[in-house]
N, C-alpha and C positions, 0 to 999 in steps of 0.2 A: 400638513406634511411633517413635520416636528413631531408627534407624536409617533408618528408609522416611521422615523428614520430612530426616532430614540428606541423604538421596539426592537426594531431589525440590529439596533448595536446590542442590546441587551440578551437578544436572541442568539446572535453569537459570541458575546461573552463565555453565554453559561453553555455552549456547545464545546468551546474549547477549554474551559475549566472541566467539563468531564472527562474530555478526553486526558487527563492529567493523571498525575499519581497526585497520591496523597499531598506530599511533602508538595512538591510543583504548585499543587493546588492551592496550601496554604500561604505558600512564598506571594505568588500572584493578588490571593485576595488582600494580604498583608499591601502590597504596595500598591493596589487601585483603592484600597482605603487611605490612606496616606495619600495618593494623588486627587480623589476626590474630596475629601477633607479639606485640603487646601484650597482646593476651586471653591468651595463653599465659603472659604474664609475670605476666601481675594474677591467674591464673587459681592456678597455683603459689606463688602467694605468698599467694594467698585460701587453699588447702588449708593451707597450712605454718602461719597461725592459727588452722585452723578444730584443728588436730592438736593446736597447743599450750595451742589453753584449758583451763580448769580442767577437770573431769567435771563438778564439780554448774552451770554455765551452762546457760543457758535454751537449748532446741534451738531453738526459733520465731524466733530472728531469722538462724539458720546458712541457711533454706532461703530466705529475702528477699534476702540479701547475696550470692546470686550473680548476679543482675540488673547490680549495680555495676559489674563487672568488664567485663560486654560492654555496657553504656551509654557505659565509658569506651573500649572497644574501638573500639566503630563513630563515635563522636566522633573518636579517631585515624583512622580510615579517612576520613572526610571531610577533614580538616581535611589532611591527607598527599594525595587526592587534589586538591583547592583549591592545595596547593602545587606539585606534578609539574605543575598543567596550565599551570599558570602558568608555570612552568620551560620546558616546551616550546612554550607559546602564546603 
């Protein structure tokens, strides 16, 4: 199911990037690059703790604390587009 839910975001991604103008267009990609950049960063550094805890830690709170990382993702994505459009606007 992950697979056919990450398609169907994809798939309307690039539906509503067309429907854009130019400028629109660039402002957006500008800041889902910037917000997904981030998740990748917070995303690899979430693995590299989850690698180096003890064994005997609780698993129950590894599967909550991925949420964190794209809370803090898509807050960079807004907060990067708020700034491009303003740059250009």
């Amino acid at each position: 199911m992950l697979p056919a839910s990450a398609a169907a975001l994809a798939l309307g991604v690039s539906r509503y990037l067309r429907g854009l103008d130019e400028l629109s267009r660039s402002i957006q990609l500008q800041a889902l690059a910037v917000g997904y950049g981030t998740a990748m960063i917070l995303g690899m550094a979430l693995v590299g703790l989850l690698l180096i805890a003890p064994a005997g830690t609780a698993a129950g709170w590894r599967h909550a604390v991925w949420l964190v990382p794209l809370f803090i993702a898509e807050t960079a994505r807004c907060v990067a587009l708020v700034v491009f459009a303003r740059r250009y606007g």
